[in-house]
TORMARGU-672472 format. One record per residue: residue in one letter; chain; x, y, z of N, C-alpha, C, O in turn. Coordinates in steps of 0.2 Angstrom, whole numbers, plus 5000, padded with zeros to 4 digits. Layout:
BEGIN
 lumti bamar n.xx n.yy n.zz ca.xx ca.yy ca.zz c.xx c.yy c.zz o.xx o.yy o.zz
     a     A    X    Y    Z     X     Y     Z    X    Y    Z    X    Y    Z
...
This chain:
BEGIN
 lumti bamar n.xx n.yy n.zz ca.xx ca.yy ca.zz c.xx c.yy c.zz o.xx o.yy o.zz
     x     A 5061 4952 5196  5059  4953  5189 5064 4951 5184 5070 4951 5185
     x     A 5062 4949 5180  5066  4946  5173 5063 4945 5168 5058 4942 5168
     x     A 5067 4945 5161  5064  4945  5154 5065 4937 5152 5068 4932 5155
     x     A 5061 4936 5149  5060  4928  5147 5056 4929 5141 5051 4932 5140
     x     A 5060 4925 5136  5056  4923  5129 5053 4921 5127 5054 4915 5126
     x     A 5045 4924 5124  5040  4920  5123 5040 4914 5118 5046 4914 5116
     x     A 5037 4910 5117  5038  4905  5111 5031 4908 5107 5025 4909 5109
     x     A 5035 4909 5101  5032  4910  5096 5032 4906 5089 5037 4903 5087
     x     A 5026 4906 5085  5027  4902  5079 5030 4906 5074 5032 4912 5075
     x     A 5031 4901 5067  5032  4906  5062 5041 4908 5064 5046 4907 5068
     x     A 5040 4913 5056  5049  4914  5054 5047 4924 5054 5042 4926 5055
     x     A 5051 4926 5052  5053  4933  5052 5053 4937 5060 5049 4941 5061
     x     A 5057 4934 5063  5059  4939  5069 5064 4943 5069 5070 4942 5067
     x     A 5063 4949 5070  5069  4953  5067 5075 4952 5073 5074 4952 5079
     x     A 5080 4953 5069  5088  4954  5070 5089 4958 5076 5084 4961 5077
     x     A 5094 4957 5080  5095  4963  5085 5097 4968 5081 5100 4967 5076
     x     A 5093 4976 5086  5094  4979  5081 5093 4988 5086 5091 4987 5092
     x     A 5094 4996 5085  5092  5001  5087 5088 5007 5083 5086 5006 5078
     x     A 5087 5011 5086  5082  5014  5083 5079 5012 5077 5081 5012 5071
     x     A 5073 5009 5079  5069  5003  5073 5062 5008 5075 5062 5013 5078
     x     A 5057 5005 5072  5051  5009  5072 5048 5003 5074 5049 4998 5073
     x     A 5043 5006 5080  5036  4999  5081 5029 5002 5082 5030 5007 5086
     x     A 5026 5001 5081  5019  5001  5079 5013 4995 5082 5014 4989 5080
     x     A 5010 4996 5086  5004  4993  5090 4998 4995 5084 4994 5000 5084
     x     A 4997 4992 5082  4989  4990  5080 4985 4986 5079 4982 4986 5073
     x     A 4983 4981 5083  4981  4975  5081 4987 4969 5081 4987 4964 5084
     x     A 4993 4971 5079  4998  4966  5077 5003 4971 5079 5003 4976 5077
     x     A 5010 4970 5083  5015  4972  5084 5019 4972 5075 5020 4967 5072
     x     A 5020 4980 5073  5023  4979  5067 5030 4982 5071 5031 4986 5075
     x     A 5036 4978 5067  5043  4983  5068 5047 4982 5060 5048 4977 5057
     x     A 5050 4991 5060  5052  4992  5055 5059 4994 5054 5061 5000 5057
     x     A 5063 4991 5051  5069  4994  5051 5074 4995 5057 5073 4992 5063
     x     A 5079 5000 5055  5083  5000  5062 5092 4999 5059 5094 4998 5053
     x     A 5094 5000 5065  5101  4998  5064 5105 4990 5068 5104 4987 5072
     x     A 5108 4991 5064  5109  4983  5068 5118 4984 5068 5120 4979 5064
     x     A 5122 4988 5070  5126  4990  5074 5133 4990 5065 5139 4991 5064
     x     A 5129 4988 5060  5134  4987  5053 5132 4992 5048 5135 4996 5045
     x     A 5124 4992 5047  5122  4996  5043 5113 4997 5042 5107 4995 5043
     x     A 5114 5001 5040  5104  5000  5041 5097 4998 5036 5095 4999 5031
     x     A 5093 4994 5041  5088  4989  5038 5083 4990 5036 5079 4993 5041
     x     A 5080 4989 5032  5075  4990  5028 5069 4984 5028 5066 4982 5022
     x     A 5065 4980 5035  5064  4975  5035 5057 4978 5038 5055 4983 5039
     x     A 5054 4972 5040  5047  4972  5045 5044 4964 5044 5043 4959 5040
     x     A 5044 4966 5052  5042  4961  5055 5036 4961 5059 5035 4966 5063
     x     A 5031 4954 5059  5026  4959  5061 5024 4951 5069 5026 4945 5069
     x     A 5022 4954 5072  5021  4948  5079 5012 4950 5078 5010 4955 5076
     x     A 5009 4942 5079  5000  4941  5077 5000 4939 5085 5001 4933 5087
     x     A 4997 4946 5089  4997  4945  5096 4994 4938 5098 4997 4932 5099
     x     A 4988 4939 5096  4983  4933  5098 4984 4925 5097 4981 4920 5100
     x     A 4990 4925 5091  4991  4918  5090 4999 4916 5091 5002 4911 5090
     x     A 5002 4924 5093  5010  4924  5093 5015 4919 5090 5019 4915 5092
     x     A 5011 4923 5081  5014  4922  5076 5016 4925 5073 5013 4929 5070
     x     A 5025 4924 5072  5030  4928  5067 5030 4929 5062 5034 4925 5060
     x     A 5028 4933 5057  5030  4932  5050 5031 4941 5048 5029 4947 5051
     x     A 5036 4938 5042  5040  4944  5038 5035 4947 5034 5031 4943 5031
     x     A 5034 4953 5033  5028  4959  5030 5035 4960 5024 5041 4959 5024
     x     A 5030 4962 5018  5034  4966  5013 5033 4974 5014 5028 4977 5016
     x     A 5042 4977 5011  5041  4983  5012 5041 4983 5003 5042 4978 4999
     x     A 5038 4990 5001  5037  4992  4997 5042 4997 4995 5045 4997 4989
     x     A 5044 5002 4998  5049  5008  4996 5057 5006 5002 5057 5001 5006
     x     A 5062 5011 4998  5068  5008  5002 5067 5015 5009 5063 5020 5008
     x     A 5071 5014 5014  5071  5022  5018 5079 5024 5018 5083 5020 5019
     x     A 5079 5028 5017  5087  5032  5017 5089 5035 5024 5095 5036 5026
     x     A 5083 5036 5026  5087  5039  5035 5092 5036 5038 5094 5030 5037
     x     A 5096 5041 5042  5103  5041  5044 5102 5038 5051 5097 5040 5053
     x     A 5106 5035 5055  5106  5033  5062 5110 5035 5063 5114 5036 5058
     x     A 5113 5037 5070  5119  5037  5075 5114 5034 5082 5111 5037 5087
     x     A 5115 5027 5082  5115  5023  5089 5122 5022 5094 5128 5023 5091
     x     A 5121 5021 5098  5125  5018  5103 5129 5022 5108 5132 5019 5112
């Protein structure tokens, strides 16, 4: 077994990154997270069906604390 990268269309794939949020509904949404400097306030959304990237607008900032790694 082994991982292998889909090709997908489109822009907004997010950054590597830890404790992030993702959400299955219709559309893989991911949100935020830490990306090992500071933390992200982003989303990014994968369009299963047509596995297509694009950047979602957030509306509010989040303040939560991480400790990854």
């Amino acid at each position: 077994m082994s991982w292998t990268r889909p090709a997908v269309a489109g822009s907004g794939a997010p950054s590597a990154r830890c404790a992030h949020s993702a959400e299955l509904a219709g559309k893989l949404f991911i949100f935020g997270g830490w990306n090992g400097q500071r933390m992200l306030n982003d989303c990014s959304v994968l369009h299963l069906g047509t596995r297509a990237l694009s950047a979602a607008p957030v509306l509010r900032s989040c303040s939560l604390r991480c400790s990854c790694g």
